[in-house]
Structures are given as C-alpha cells and as structure tokens.
PALUM-951905 format. One record per residue (C-alpha): residue number from 1; residue in one letter; x, y, z. Coordinates in Angstrom, 2 decimals. Example, Ala and Ser with C-alpha at 12.3 -4.5 7.8 and 13.67 -1.06 7.14 Angstrom:
<rs>
num, residu, px, py, pz
1, a, 12.30, -4.50, 7.80
2, s, 13.67, -1.06, 7.14
</rs>
This chain:
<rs>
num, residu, px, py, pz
1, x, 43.84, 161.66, -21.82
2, x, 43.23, 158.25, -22.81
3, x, 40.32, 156.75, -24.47
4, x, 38.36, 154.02, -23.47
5, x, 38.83, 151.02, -25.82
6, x, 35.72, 149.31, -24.86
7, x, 32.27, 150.41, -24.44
8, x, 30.41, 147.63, -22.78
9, x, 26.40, 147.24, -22.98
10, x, 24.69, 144.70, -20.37
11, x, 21.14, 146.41, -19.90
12, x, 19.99, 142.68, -20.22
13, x, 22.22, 140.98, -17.75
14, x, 22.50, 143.98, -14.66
15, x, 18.52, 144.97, -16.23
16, x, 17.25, 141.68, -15.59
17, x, 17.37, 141.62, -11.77
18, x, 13.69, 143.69, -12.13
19, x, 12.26, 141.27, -14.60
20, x, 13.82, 137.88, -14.27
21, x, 16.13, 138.25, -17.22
22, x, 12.75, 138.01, -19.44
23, x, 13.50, 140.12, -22.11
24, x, 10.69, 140.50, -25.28
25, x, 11.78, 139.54, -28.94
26, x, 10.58, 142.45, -30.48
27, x, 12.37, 144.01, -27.66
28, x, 15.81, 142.60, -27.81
29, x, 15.94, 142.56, -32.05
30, x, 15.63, 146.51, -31.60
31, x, 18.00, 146.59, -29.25
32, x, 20.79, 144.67, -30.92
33, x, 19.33, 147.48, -33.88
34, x, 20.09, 150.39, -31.87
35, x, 23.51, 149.64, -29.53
36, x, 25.88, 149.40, -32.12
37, x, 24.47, 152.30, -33.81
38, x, 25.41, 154.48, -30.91
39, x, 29.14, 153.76, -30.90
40, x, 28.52, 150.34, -28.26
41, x, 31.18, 147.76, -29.21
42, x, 30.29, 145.02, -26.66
43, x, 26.94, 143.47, -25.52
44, x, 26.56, 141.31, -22.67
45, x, 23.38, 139.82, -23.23
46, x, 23.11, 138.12, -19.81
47, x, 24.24, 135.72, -17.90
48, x, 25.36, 131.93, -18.35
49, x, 24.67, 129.77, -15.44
50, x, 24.08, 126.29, -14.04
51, x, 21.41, 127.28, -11.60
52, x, 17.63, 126.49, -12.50
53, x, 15.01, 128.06, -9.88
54, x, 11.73, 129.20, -10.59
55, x, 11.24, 130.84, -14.08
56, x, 13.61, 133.55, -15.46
57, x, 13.77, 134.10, -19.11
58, x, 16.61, 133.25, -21.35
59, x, 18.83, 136.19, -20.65
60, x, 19.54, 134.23, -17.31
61, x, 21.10, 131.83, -19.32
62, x, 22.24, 133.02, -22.63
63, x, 23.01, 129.84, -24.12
64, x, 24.54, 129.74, -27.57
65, x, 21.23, 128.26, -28.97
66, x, 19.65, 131.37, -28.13
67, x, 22.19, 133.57, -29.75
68, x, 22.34, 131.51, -31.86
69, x, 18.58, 132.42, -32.85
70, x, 19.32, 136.42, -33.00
71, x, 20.64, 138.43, -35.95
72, x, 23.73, 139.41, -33.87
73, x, 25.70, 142.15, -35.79
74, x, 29.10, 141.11, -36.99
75, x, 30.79, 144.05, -35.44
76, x, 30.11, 143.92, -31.65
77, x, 31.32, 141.68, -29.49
78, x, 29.37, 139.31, -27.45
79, x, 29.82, 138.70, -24.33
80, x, 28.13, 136.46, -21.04
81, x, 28.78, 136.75, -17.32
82, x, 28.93, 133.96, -14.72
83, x, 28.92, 134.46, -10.98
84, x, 32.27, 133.46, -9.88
85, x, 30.60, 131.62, -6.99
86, x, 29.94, 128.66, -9.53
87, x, 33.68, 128.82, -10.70
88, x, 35.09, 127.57, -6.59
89, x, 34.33, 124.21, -6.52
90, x, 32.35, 124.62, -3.83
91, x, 29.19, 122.80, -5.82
92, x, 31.22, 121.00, -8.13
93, x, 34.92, 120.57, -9.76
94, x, 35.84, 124.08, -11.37
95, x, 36.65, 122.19, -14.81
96, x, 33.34, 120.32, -14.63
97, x, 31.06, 123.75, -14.08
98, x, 33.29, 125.10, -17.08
99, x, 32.62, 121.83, -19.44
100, x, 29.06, 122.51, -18.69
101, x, 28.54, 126.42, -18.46
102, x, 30.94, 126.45, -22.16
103, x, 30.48, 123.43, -23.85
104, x, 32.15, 123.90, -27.24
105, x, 35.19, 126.39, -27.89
106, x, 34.58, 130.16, -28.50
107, x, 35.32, 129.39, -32.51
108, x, 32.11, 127.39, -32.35
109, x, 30.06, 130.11, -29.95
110, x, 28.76, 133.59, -30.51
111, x, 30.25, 134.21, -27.33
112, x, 33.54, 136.07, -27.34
113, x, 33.86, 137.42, -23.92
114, x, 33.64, 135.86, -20.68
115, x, 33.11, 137.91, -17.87
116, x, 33.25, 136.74, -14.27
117, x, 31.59, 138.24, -11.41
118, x, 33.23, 137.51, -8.14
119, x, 33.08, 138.72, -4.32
120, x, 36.98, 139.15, -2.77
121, x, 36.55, 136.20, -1.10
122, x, 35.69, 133.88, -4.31
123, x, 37.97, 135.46, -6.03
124, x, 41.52, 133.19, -5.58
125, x, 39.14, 130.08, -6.12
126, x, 37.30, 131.28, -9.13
127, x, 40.45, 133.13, -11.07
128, x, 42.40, 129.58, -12.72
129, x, 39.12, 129.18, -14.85
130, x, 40.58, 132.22, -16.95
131, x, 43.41, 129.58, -18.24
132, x, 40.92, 126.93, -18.85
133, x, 38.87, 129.49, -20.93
134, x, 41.73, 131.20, -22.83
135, x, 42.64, 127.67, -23.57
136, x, 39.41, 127.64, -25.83
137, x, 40.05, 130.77, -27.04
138, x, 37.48, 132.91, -25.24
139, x, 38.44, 136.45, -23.82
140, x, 37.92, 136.71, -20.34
141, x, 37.63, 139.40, -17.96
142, x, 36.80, 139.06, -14.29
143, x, 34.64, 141.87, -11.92
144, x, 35.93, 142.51, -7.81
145, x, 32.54, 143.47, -6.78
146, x, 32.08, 145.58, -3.46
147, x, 35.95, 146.47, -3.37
148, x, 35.01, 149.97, -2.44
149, x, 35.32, 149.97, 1.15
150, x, 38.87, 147.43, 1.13
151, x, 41.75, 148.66, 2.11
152, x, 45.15, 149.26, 0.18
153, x, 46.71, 146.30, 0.96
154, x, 43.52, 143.88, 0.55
155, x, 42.93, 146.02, -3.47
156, x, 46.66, 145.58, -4.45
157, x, 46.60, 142.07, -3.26
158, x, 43.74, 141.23, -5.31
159, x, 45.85, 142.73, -8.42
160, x, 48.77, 140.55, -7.88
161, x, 46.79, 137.69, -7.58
162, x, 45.05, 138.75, -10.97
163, x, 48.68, 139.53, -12.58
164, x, 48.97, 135.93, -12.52
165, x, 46.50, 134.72, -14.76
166, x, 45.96, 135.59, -18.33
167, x, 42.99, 137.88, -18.08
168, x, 42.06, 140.29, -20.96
169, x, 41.08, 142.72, -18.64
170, x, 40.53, 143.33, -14.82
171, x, 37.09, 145.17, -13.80
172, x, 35.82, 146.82, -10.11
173, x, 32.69, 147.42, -9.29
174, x, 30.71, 150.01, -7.26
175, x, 28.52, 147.45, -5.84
176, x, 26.85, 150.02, -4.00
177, x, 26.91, 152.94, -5.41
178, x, 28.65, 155.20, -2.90
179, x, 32.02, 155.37, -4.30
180, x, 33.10, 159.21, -4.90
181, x, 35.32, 159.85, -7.98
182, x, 38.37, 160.04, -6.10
183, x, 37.83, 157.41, -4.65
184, x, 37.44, 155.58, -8.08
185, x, 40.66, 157.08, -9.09
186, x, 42.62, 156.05, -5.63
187, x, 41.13, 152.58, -6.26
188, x, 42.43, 152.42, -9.72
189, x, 45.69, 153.85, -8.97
190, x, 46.46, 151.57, -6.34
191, x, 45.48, 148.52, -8.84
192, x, 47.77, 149.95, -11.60
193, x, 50.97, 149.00, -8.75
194, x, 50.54, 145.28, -9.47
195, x, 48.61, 145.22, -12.56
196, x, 49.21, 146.56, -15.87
197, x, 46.52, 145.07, -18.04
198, x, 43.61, 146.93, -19.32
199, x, 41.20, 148.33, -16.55
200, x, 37.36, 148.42, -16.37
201, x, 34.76, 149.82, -14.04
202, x, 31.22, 148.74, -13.57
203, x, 29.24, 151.59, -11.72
204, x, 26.08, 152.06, -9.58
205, x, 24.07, 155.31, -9.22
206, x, 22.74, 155.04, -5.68
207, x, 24.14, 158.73, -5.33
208, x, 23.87, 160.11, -8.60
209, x, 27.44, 159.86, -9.66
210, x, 27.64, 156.80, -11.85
211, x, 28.31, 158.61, -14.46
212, x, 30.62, 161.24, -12.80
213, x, 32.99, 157.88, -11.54
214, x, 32.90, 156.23, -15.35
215, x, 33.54, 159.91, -16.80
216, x, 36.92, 159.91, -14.02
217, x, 37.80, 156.48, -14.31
218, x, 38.32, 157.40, -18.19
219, x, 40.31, 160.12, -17.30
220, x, 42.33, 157.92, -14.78
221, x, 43.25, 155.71, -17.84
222, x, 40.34, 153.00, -17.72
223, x, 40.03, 151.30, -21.29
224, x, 36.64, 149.31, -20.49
225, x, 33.59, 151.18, -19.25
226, x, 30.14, 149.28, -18.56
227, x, 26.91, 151.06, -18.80
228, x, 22.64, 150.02, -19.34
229, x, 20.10, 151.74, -21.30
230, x, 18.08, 153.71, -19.08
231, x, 20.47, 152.69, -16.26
232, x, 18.83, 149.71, -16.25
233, x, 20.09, 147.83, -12.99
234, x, 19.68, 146.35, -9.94
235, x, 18.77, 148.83, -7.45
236, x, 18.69, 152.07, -8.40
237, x, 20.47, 151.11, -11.47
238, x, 24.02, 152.01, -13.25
239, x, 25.78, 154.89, -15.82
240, x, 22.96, 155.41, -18.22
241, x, 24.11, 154.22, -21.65
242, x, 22.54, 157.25, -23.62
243, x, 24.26, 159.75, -21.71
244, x, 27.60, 157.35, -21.71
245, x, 27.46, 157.33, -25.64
246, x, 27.63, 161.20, -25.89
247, x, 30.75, 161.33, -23.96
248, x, 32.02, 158.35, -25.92
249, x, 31.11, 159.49, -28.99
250, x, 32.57, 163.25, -27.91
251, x, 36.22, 161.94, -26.69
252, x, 36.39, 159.33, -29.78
253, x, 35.47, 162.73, -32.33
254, x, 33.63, 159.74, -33.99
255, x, 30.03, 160.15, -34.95
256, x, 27.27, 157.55, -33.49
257, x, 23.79, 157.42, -34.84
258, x, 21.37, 158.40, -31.36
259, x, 18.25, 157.58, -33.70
260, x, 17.44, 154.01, -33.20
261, x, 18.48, 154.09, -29.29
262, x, 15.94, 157.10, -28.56
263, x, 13.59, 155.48, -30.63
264, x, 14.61, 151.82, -27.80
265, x, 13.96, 154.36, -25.04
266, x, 10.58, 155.93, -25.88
267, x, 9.38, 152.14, -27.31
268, x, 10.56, 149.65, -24.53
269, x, 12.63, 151.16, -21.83
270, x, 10.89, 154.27, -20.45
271, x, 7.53, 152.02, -20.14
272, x, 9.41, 149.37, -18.26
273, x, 10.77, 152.27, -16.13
274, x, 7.74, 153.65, -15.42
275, x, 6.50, 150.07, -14.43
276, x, 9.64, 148.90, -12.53
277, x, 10.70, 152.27, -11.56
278, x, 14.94, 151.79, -11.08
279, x, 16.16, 155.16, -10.78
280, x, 17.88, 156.71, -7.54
281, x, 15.78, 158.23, -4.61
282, x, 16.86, 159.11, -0.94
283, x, 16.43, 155.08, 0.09
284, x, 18.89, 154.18, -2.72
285, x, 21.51, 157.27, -1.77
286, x, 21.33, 156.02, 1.81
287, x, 22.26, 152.92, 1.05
288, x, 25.19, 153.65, -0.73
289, x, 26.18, 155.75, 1.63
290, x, 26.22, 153.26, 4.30
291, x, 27.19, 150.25, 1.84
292, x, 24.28, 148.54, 1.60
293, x, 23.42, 146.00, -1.06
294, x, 21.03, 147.36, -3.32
295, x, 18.75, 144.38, -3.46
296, x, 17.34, 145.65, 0.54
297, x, 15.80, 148.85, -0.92
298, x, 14.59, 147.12, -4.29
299, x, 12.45, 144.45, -2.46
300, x, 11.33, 146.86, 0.03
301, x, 10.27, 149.19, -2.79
302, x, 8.38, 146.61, -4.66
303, x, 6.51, 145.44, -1.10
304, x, 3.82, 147.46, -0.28
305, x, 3.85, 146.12, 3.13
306, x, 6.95, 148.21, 3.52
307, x, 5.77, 151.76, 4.26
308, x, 8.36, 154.63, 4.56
309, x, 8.99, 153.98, 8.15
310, x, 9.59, 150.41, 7.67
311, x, 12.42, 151.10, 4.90
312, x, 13.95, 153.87, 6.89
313, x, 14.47, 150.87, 9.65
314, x, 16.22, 148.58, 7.95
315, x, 18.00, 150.92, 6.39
316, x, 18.95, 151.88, 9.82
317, x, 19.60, 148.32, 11.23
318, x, 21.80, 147.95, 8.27
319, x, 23.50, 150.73, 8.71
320, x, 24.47, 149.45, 12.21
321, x, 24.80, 145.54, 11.89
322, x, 25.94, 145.41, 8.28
323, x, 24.42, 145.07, 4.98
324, x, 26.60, 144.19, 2.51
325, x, 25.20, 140.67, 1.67
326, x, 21.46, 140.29, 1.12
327, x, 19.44, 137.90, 3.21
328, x, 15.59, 138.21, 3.39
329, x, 15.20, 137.24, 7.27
330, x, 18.09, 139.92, 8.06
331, x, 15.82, 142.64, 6.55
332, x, 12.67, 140.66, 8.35
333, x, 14.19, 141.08, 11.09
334, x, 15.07, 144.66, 10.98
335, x, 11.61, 146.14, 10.29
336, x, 10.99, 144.30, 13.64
337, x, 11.27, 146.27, 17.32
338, x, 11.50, 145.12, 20.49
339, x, 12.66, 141.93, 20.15
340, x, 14.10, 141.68, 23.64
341, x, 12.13, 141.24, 27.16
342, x, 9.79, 144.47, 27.38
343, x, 10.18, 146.98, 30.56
344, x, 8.34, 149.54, 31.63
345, x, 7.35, 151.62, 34.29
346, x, 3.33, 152.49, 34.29
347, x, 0.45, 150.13, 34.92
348, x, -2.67, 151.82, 32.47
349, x, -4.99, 150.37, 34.63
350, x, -4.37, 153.73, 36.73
351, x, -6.34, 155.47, 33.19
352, x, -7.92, 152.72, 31.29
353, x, -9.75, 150.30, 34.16
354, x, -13.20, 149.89, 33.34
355, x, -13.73, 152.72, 31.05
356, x, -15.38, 153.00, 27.67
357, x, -11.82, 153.87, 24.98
358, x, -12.03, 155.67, 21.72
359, x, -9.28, 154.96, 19.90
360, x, -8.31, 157.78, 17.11
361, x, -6.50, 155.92, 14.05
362, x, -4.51, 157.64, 11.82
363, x, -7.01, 157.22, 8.70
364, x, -9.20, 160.00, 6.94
365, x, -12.34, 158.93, 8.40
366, x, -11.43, 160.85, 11.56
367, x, -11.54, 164.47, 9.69
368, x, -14.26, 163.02, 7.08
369, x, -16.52, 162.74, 10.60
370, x, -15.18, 165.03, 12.59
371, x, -18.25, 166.89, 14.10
372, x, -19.92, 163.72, 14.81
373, x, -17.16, 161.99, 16.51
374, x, -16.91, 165.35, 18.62
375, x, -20.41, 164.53, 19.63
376, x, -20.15, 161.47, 20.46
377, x, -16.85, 162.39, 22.85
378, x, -19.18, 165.28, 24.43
379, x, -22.20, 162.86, 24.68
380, x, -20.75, 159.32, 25.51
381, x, -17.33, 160.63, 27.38
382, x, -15.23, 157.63, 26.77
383, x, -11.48, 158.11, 27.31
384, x, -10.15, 159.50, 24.08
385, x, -6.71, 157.87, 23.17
386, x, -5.01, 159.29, 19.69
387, x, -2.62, 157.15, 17.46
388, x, 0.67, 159.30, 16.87
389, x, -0.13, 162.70, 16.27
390, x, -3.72, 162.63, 15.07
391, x, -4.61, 166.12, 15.07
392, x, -8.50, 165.96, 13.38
393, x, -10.47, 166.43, 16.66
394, x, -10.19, 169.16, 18.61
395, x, -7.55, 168.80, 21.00
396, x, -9.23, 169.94, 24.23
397, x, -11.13, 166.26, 23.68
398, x, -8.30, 164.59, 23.46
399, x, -7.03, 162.48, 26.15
400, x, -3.92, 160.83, 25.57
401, x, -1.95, 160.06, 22.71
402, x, 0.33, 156.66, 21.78
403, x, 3.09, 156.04, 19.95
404, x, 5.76, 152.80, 19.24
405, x, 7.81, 152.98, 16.55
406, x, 10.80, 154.23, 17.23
407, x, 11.63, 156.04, 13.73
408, x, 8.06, 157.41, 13.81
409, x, 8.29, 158.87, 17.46
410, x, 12.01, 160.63, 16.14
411, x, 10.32, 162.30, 12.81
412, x, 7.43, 163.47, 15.29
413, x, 9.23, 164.60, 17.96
414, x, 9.13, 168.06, 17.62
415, x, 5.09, 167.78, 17.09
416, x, 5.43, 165.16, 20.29
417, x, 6.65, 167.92, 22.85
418, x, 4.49, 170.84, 21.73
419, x, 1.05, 168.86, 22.02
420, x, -0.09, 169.01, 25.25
421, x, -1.57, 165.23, 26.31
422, x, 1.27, 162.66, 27.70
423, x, 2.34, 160.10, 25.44
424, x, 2.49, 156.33, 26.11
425, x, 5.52, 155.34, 24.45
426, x, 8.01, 152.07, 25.32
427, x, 10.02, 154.77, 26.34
428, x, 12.86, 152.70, 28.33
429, x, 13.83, 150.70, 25.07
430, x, 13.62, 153.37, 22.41
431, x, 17.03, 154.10, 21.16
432, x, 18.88, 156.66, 22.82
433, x, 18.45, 159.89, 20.07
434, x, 14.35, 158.95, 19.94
435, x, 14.42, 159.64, 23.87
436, x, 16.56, 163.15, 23.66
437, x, 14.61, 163.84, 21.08
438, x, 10.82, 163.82, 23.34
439, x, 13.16, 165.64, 25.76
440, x, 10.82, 166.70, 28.73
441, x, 7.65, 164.96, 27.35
442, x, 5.55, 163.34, 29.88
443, x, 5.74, 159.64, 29.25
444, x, 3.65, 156.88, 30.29
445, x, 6.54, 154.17, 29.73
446, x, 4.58, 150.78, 28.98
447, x, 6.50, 148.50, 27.96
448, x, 6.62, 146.40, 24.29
449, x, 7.67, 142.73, 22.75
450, x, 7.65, 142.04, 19.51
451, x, 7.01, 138.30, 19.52
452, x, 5.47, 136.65, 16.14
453, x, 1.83, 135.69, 16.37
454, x, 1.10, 136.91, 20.08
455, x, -1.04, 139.13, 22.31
456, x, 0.17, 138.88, 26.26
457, x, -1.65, 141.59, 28.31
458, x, 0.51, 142.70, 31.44
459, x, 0.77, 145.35, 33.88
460, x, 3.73, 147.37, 32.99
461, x, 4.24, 145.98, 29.55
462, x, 2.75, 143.58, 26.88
463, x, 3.60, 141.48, 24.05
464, x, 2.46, 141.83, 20.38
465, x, 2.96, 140.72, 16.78
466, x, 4.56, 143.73, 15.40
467, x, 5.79, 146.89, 16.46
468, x, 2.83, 148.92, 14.57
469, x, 1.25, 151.51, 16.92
470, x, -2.46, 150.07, 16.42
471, x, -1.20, 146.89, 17.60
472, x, 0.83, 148.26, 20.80
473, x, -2.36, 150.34, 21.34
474, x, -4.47, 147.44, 21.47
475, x, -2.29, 145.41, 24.30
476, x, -2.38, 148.99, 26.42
477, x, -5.97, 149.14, 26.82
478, x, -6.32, 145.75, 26.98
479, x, -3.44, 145.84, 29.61
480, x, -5.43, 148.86, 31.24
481, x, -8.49, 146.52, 31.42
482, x, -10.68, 149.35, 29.56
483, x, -14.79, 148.12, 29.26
484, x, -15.07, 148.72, 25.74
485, x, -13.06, 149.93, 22.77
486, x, -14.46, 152.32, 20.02
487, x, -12.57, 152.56, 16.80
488, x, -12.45, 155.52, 14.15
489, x, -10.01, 156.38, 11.62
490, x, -9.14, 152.50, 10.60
491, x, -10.23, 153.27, 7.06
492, x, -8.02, 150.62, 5.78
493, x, -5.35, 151.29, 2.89
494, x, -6.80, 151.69, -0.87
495, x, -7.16, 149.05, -3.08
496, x, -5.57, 145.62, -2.54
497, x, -2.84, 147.01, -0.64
498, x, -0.91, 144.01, 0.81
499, x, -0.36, 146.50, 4.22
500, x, -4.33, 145.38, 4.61
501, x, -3.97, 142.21, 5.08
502, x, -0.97, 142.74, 7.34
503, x, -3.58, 144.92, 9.66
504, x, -6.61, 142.40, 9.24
505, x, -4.22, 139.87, 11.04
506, x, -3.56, 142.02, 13.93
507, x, -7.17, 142.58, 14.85
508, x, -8.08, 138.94, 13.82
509, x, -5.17, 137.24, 16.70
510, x, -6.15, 140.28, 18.96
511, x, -9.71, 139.14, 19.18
512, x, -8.85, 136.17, 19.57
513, x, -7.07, 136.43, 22.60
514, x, -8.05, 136.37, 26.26
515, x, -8.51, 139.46, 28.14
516, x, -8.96, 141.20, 24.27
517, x, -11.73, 144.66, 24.91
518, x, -14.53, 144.14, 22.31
519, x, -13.44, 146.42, 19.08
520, x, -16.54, 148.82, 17.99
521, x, -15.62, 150.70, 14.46
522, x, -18.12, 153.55, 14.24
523, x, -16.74, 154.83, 11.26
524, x, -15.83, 152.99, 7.98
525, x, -13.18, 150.24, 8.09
526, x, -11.54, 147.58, 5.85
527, x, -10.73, 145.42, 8.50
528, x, -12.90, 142.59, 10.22
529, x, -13.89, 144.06, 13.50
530, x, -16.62, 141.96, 14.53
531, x, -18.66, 145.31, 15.30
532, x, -19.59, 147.78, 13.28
533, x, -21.70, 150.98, 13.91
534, x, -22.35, 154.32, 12.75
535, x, -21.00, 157.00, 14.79
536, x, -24.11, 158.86, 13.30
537, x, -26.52, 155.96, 15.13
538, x, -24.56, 157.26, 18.32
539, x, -25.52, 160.61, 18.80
540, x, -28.71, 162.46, 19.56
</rs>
C-alpha cells in the first residue's frame, strides 16, 4: 500500500466560503500551533486573487505581506490557490494576471505551492501558467474540479494535456460530493494511463463518504490528500482533518501530537460550526446525488425565506434542468411555480359568490382558539375553506380545503385522499407524480400564474406573486367573488423571520388590488390586515 506523501490543510481557503475568508488572529496563530503538530505538512492558507468585491478578509487574498506577518513554522509548506478562471486570458494576458497575482519569485515569498483551481473547460487555457511559475521556482499543482460525472475519454484527455506541462502534482475534485469510492478509484486509474506524476484528491462530504474516497484514493496510490478542520467547507464541507490525521498518523506508524488541534476544535471551530452549521444533512446528500453545486443548498440554508418545501424545489428543478454551475436567478427561479399561462377547469363563483369565507391558515392560533372559532362557524356560517391539511377544527365544519404547491400537495397526498372535503388544487399543471399521487380526489381545478408583483382575478384561473397557498387562496375567493373574508391561523413566523416580510407583501399587493374581498383576522396575526377582531367579540 502506498503512503500518501502529502497531507494538505486548507480549512482557511475551502472554510472561508461561510465567512468571507475572515479568519481571527488569535484564531489562525493557534491554528498554525496545532496543524503541524498533528502530522499536517502543507497549509493552504487561502486564496490569492485579483478580484476585489465587497469585503472578505485576508485569507481571500493571502498576500505575502500577510504571511509575511504570521509566525509560519519552518517545517510546513505553504501554499495559495487561484481560480484558474483568472489564469485564461479571458480578463487579461495570462503573464500579466501572473506578474500581478506573484509578484516576486518563490525564494522571496512564503509561498511554496501554487495550486490552481480549474473547471474542464478552463483548464487547456489556464495550464501554461505552470511553466511561467516553475520558472520562479514555485511548486505548482493544478485541481479538475467536477470531473466526476466525465467520461473516460474526456478524464484521460485532461491527463495528457496535463503530461505536458511541468506540474508537481495533478489533483481531482469531488465537487459535489457524490462520488462513490470506486468511482474515485476508476477515476484515478484511468488518469494513471496518461499521467504518471504524483496524484491528489480534494473531497466533499455531501454523502458522508469524504473520508471513505480519501481513505481509497490512498489505497489506489494517491500521494496528496486535502482535508479541513471540522470539515470546514463549502457546502456541507470536506474529509475532516482530525479524523484524516488518525489514519495518517496510523499508516505513517509515526506519532502526531492530537493536543493542540482538539484544543483548535473545542476553542474556535465547533463554535463557528454551531454558528455556520456546514455538516451534511438530506439537502446536501441530494445534491450530490444529483450533482448539484453545493453553493444552492448553502444559500438556501442560510435564507430563512427558504422553508423545507422551497429547498426540496430547487433541488428538484436542479435535478431536472441542471445544477452544476451556481447562478442566483436559476435557483429564483426554481422555488417559483407556474410560470406558464394558468388553465383550469372550475369557476368558484359556483361556491364562493357572495358568501361570508373563513379562511383556516396553517398557524397555531387555529388550535390555540379552537372552541371559539367552532362557534363562530356554528353561529355566523360562513363558508369554511382550510389551507393544506389543517386539521384543528372539527372536520364536519369544514368546507373545503386548498392547496398549490406542488411538493406540498405530493408529501400530503396520502392525508389529501383520506379527508373527506374536495380540494382546489391547479390540478391540470401539477407535475404528473403530484396528480397520481391525489389519485381519485375530487378536485376543483382552478387554475395558477406565478407572475412577480400581481393579483389578476379570473374565472377558471388567476394570477399571483408566488406560488404560496395563502396567496393562491386569496385570488380563489377573490375569483369566487366571496362578500367577505375572515382570517385565523396567520400567526405570522417567530421573531424577525425574513419569511414575514415575504407574507406581509402578499396581503399588502392583494389589498391593493381591484376586486380584492376585505381581509378580517379574528385571531392574532403579524401581518398588516387592515382589520383586526377578536373571534371572542364574535360570538354570543
């Protein structure tokens, strides 16, 4: 079995994608305390780049000034990382970006090692700055990122073109975290045709197995193995350093000092862990699975707006159109529905015209009120309409029910079919499993368009700003030309929850438009509805 040569550190470069590179003093001096104690023998300690955009701390540029400042220990070697996307002259002469990104020779820089990050497609432009750099004595190495899903020819390509160039060692990445580890060893054994340098592999833990593919790429013959403390990473994060330096430390029958590195963990990186929270969960195995870039679930997971339904979308719509590059309006527009013209089938006038509505929301003030609301159902005998599958009143009172969102109505389908009201549902554009799924369900098929900033009230459909149910609701009794509209259950999310503001705009445009029903809350709400009661007032 061989062992790897190279045990590579860069918590502060793949780390600094959850707090823009900005990396404490106290926090980085234990750190460069603690790696090379463990048996590390490289440290990238970020990246190097020409690009200036908002604030990010110095790890997003690593400049030799700033090593320069640091008691870096004479035995490790340092390294840097540039995205290989400033290396194609696409922004500027290759030789020009190098002058710049390296301007004096590595005998003159703490920097030893260069490493390059590059997508397939960069990577025949970006590879000839390995001569200029070797020319100034630097070691370079250069990362394939998202090579998993290429085929044979495309990987052993790519190795020919890198036998050309005097690289110190060629790296590929799980970009996404859904390689297997035989598929890390086919990947590697197919490189080793046209390339005989050393190896490294960069790993992602989307499915739990970072450390399972570094552990196999070892055995495979890898010299140069990447890992972060605390997995550390964008996304769910990579191979967890701690756990890497056992196994090191095991197959080199060397002892490492674990001390000063559990000491980093319980100090600095389980507190930014608990704060940031990298780690895998189902979101982040998905996305591996269906090659997503990681960046998609680590915004969504930071956005409150972004409920579990939302994420399971995009993830979804990504799975379908493609995910591999990340692009804020692509995920936009996947948490979106019903973009195209709405059809449908059922006018609500037939239920709603000129009735008194109470609408049933999905919040806790319906159970917290309960007996009162059934009151004022026995007393006032509006039309009762429930959101989803609100269950809090008794049924018998309960009217109808209405749902929109398509990967809602498939996790409730089951509950859907044995309730006993009819559904209004866009059922004619819900996606083909969400209808086998209601099977024989009786459905009231009112149409829905997702169009930004608008209420349109029509007969067999309507248009509204977002696919959420309260919204849809809304344009159906509006559409059904209903007298009045109650509201209970709207409690509003807890504290400053951004999803509040989100659902304060929705009832804000909705009142503002023609043909709107006046909203009535009669039990506690965050949201501005122009009336407010007490269901309590209500009843006798």
């Amino acid at each position: 079995m061989e062992i790897a040569k190279m045990f590579l550190d860069c918590t502060f470069r793949d780390g600094g994608y959850y707090n823009f590179w900005d990396f404490s003093r106290e926090l980085i001096l234990d750190y460069l305390s603690a790696l090379p104690a463990a048996g590390v023998d490289v440290l990238e300690l970020g990246f190097r780049t020409l690009k200036d955009s908002g604030y990010q701390g110095p790890c997003a540029f690593t400049t030799d000034d700033f090593l320069r400042g640091l008691p870096l220990p004479d035995s490790i070697m340092i390294g840097v990382m540039v995205n290989g996307g400033e290396l194609t002259g696409k922004t500027m002469p290759q030789v020009e970006a190098l002058e710049r990104l390296f301007p004096v020779s590595a005998a003159d820089s703490p920097v030893e090692l260069v490493r390059v990050a590059c997508h397939v497609h960069e990577f025949e432009a970006a590879v000839p700055a390995t001569n200029w750099l070797k020319d100034r004595g630097y070691k370079v190495g250069f990362n394939l990122m998202q090579v998993a899903d290429r085929s044979e020819e495309d990987i052993k390509r790519l190795a020919r073109t890198a036998a050309q160039h005097p690289l110190d060692v060629l790296y590929f990445a799980d970009s996404f975290g859904g390689m297997s580890p035989d598929q890390a060893a086919q990947i590697i054994q197919w490189i080793r045709t046209e390339w005989s340098g050393p190896m490294g592999i960069h790993t992602h833990d989307n499915m739990g197995l970072a450390l399972s593919n570094s552990l196999r790429a070892m055995d495979e013959g890898v010299e140069w193995i990447d890992s972060t403390v605390t997995g550390m990473g964008r996304g769910p994060g990579n191979a967890r350093t701690e756990e890497l330096a056992i196994e090191m430390a095991a197959r080199r029958d060397k002892s490492a000092n674990f001390v000063p590195l559990m000491n980093l963990l319980r100090k600095h990186f389980k507190p930014m862990q608990a704060h940031y929270g990298w780690g895998t969960n189902p979101f982040y195995y998905l996305a591996g699975k269906y090659s997503i870039h990681p960046t998609y679930i680590q915004f969504m997971l930071n956005d409150a707006r972004y409920d579990e339904e939302d994420v399971l979308s995009v993830i979804e719509h990504l799975r379908v159109e493609g995910g591999a590059k990340f692009d804020v309006q692509t995920m936009d527009a996947a948490r979106q529905f019903y973009g195209e013209e709405a059809q449908g089938s059922w006018s609500p006038q037939s239920l709603f015209k000129d009735r008194d509505v109470l609408l049933l929301g999905t919040g806790p003030g319906v159970a917290d009120h309960q007996l009162a609301l059934e009151s004022f159902i026995k007393e006032h005998k509006p039309l009762v309409v429930a959101l989803n599958t609100q269950t809090s009143v008794s049924s018998d009172l309960i009217d109808v029910r209405v749902a929109s969102h398509p990967i809602r109505l498939l996790a409730d389908a089951e509950q859907h079919v044995r309730l006993p009201q009819p559904l209004i549902a866009p059922y004619s554009m819900l996606p083909r499993d969400a209808k086998d799924a209601l099977g024989e369900k009786e459905v009231l098929d009112f149409g829905l368009r997702v169009q930004s900033d608008t209420f349109s009230f029509g007969d067999t459909h309507c248009v509204a700003p977002t696919s959420l149910v309260m919204a849809y609701a809304f344009a159906v009794i509006a559409s059904g030309k209903a007298k009045g509209l109650y509201l209970a259950g709207f409690d509003g999310y807890p504290g400053e929850d951004a999803r509040n503001e989100e659902m304060n705009h929705v009832v804000r445009r909705y009142t503002e438009e023609g043909g709107a029903v006046q909203l009535t809350s009669i039990t506690p709400t965050k949201y501005d509805v122009d009336v407010q009661k007490s269901v309590y007032g209500m009843i006798s």
